[in-house]
DOTORNU-297616 format. One record per atom (N, C-alpha, C): residue number from 1; residue in three letters; chain; atom name; x, y, z. Coordinates in steps of 0.2 Angstrom, whole numbers, m for minus. Layout:
% DOTORNU-297616
NUM, ALA, A, CA, X, Y, Z .
...
This chain:
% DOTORNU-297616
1, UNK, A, N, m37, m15, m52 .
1, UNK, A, CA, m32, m13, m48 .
1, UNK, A, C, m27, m10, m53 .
2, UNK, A, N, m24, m3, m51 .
2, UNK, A, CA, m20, 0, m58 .
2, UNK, A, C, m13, m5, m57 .
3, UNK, A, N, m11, m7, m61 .
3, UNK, A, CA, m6, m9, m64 .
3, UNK, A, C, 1, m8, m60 .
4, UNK, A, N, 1, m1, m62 .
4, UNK, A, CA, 8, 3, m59 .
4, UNK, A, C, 10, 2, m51 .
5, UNK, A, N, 4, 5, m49 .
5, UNK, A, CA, 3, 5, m43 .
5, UNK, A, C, 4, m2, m37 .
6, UNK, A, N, 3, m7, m42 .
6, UNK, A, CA, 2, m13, m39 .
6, UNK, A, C, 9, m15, m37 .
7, UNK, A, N, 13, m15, m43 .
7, UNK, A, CA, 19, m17, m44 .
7, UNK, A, C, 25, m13, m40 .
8, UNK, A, N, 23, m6, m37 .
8, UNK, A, CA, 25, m3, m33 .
8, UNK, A, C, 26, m6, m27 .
9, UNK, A, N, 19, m6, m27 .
9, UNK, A, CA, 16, m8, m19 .
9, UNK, A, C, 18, m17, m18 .
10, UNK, A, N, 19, m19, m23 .
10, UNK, A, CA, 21, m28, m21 .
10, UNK, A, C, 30, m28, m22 .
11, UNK, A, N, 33, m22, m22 .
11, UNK, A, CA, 41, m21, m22 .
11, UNK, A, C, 42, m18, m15 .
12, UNK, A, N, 38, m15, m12 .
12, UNK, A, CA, 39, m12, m6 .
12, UNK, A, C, 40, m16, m2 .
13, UNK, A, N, 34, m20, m2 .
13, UNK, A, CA, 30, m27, 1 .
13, UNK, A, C, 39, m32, 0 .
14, UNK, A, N, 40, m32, m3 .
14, UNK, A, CA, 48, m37, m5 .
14, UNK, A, C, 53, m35, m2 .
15, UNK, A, N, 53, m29, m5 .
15, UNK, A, CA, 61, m26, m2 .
15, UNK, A, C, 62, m24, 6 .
16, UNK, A, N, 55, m19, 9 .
16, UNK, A, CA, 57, m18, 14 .
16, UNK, A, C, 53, m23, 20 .
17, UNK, A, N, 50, m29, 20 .
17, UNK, A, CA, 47, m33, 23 .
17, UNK, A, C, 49, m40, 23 .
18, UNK, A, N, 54, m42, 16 .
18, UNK, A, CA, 57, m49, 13 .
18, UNK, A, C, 50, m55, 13 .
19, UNK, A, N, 44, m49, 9 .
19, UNK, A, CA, 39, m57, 6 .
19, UNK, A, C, 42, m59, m1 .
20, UNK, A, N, 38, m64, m3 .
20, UNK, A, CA, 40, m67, m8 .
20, UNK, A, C, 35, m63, m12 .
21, UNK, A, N, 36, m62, m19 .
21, UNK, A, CA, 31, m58, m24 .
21, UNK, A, C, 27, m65, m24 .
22, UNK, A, N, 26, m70, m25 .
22, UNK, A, CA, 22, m75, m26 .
22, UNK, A, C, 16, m75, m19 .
23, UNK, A, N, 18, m73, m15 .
23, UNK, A, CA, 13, m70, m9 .
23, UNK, A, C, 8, m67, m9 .
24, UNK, A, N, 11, m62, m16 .
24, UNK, A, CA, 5, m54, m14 .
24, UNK, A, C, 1, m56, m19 .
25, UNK, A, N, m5, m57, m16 .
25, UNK, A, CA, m11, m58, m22 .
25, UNK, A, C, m14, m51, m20 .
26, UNK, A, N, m18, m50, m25 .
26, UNK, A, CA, m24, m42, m23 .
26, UNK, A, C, m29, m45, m19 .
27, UNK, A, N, m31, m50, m16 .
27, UNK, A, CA, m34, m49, m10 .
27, UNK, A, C, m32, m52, m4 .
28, UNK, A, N, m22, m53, m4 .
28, UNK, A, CA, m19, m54, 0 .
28, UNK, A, C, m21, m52, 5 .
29, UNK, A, N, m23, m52, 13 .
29, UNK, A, CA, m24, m46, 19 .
29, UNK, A, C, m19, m48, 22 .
30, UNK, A, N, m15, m39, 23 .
30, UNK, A, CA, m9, m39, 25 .
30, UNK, A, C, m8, m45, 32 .
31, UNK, A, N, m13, m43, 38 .
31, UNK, A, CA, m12, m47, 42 .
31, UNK, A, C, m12, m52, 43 .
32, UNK, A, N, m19, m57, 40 .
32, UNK, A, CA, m19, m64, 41 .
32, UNK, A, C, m16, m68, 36 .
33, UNK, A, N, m12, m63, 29 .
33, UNK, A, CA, m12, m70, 24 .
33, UNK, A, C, m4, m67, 23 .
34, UNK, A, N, m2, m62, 26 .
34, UNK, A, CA, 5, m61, 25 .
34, UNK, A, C, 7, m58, 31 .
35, UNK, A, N, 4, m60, 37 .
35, UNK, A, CA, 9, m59, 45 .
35, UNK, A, C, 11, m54, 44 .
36, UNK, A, N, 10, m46, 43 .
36, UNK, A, CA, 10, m42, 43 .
36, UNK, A, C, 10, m39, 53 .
37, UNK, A, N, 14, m35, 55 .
37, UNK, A, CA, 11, m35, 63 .
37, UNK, A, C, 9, m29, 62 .
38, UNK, A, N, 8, m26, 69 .
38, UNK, A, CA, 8, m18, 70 .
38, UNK, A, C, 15, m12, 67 .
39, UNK, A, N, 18, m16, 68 .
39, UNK, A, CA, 24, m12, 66 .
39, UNK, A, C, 27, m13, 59 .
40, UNK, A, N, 28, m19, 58 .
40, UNK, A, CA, 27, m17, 51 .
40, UNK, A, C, 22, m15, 46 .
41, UNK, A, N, 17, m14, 47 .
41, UNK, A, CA, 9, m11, 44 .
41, UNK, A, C, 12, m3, 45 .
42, UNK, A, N, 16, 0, 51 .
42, UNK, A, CA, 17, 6, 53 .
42, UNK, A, C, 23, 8, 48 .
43, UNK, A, N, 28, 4, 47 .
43, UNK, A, CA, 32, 5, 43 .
43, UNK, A, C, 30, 5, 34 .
44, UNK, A, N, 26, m1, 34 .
44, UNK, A, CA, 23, 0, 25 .
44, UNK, A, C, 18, 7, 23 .
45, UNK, A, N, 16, 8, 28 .
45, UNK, A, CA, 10, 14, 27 .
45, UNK, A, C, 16, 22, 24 .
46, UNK, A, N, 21, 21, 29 .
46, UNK, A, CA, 29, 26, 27 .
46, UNK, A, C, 31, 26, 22 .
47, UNK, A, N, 33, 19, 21 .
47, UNK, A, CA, 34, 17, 14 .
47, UNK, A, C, 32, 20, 6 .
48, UNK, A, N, 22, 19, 8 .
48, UNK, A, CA, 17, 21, 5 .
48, UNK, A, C, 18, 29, 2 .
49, UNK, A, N, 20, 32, 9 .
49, UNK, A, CA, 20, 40, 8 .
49, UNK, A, C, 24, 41, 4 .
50, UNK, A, N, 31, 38, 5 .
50, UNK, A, CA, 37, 44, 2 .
50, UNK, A, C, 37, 40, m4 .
51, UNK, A, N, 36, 32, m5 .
51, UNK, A, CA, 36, 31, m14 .
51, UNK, A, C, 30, 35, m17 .
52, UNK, A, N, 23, 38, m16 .
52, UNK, A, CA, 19, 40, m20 .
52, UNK, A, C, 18, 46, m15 .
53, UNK, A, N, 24, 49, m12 .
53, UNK, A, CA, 22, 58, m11 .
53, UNK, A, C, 15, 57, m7 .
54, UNK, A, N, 12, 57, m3 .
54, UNK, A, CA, 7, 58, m5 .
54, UNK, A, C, 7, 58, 6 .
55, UNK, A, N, m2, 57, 8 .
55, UNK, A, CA, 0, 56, 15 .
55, UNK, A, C, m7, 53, 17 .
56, UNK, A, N, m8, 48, 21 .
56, UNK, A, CA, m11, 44, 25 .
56, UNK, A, C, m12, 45, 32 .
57, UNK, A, N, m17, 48, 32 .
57, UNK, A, CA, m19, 48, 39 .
57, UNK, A, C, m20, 40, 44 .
58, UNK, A, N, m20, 39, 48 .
58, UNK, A, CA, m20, 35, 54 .
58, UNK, A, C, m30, 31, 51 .
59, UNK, A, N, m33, 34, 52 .
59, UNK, A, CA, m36, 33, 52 .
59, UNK, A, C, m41, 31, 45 .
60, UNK, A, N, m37, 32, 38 .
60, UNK, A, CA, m37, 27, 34 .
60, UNK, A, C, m34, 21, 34 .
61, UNK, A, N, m28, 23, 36 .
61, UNK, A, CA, m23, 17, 34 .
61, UNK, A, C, m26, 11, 39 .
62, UNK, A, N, m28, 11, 43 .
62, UNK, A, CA, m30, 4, 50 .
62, UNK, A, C, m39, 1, 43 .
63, UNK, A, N, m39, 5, 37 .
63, UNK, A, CA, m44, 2, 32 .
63, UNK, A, C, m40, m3, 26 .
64, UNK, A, N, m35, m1, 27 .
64, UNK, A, CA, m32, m2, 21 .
64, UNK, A, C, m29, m10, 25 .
65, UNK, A, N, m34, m15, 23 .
65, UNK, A, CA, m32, m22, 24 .
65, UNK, A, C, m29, m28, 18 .
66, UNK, A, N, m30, m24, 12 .
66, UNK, A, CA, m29, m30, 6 .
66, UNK, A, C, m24, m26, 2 .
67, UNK, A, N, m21, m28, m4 .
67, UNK, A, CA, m17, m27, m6 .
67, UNK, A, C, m23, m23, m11 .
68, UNK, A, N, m27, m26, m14 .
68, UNK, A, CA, m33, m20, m19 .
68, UNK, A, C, m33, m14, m15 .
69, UNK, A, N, m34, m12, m8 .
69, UNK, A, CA, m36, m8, m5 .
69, UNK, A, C, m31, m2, m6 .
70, UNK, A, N, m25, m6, m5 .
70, UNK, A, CA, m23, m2, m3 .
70, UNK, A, C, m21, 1, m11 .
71, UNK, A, N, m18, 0, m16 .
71, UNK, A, CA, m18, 2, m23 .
71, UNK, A, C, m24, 4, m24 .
72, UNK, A, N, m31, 4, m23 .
72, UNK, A, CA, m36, 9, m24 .
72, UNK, A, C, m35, 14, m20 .
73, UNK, A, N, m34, 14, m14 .
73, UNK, A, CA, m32, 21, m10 .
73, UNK, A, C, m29, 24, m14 .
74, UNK, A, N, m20, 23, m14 .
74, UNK, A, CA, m17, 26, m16 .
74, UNK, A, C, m17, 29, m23 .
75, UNK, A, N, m20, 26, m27 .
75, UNK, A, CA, m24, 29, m33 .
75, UNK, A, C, m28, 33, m32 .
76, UNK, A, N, m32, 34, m30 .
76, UNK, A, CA, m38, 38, m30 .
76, UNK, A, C, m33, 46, m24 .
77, UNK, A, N, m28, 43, m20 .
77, UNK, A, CA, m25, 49, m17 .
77, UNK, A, C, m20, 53, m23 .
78, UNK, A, N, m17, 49, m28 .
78, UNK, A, CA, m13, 53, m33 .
78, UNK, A, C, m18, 56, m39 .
79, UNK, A, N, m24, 54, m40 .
79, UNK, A, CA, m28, 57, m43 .
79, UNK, A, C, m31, 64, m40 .
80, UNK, A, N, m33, 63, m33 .
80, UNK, A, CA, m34, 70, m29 .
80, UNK, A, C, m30, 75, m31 .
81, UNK, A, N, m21, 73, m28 .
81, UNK, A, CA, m18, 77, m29 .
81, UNK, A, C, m16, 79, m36 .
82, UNK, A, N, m17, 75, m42 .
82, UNK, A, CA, m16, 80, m49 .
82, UNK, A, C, m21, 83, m50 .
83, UNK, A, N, m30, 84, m47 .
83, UNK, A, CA, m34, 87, m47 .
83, UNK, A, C, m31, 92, m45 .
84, UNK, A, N, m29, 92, m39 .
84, UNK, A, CA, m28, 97, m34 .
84, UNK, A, C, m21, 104, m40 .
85, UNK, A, N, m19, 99, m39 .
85, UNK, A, CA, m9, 102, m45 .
85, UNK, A, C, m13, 107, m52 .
86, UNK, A, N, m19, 105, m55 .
86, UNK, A, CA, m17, 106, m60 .
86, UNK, A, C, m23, 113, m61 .
């Protein structure tokens, strides 16, 4: 799990959700282990976009259950686009 990325995504998870950082393990699953609903999973995926630019289709994001997951995504989406950039 990259590092940065992690620490990103478990400040979002804090600030715009109010978990505890002690909550977010890497194979925390949004829903069962941190009560995640539909609407908030709707709001973090936003989140997702505009801290790391990038964009999430519907139909990844409903894959995107662990906290690994989802920093492997977003990883490998910021990797595309500096292939893409350079």
């Amino acid at each position: 799990m990259d590092k940065q990325i992690g620490l990103k995504v478990t400040e979002i998870l804090v600030n715009k959700l109010g978990l505890l950082e002690t909550e977010i393990t890497e194979d925390a699953n949004f829903t069962k282990d941190l009560g995640i609903d539909s609407l908030d999973y709707a709001e973090l995926t936003m989140e997702f976009e505009q801290a790391f630019d990038i964009r999430i289709p519907d139909s990844d994001a409903e894959h995107l259950m662990t906290m690994s997951q989802a920093v492997d995504y977003i990883k490998g989406k910021l990797e595309e686009k500096n292939i893409k950039s350079a």
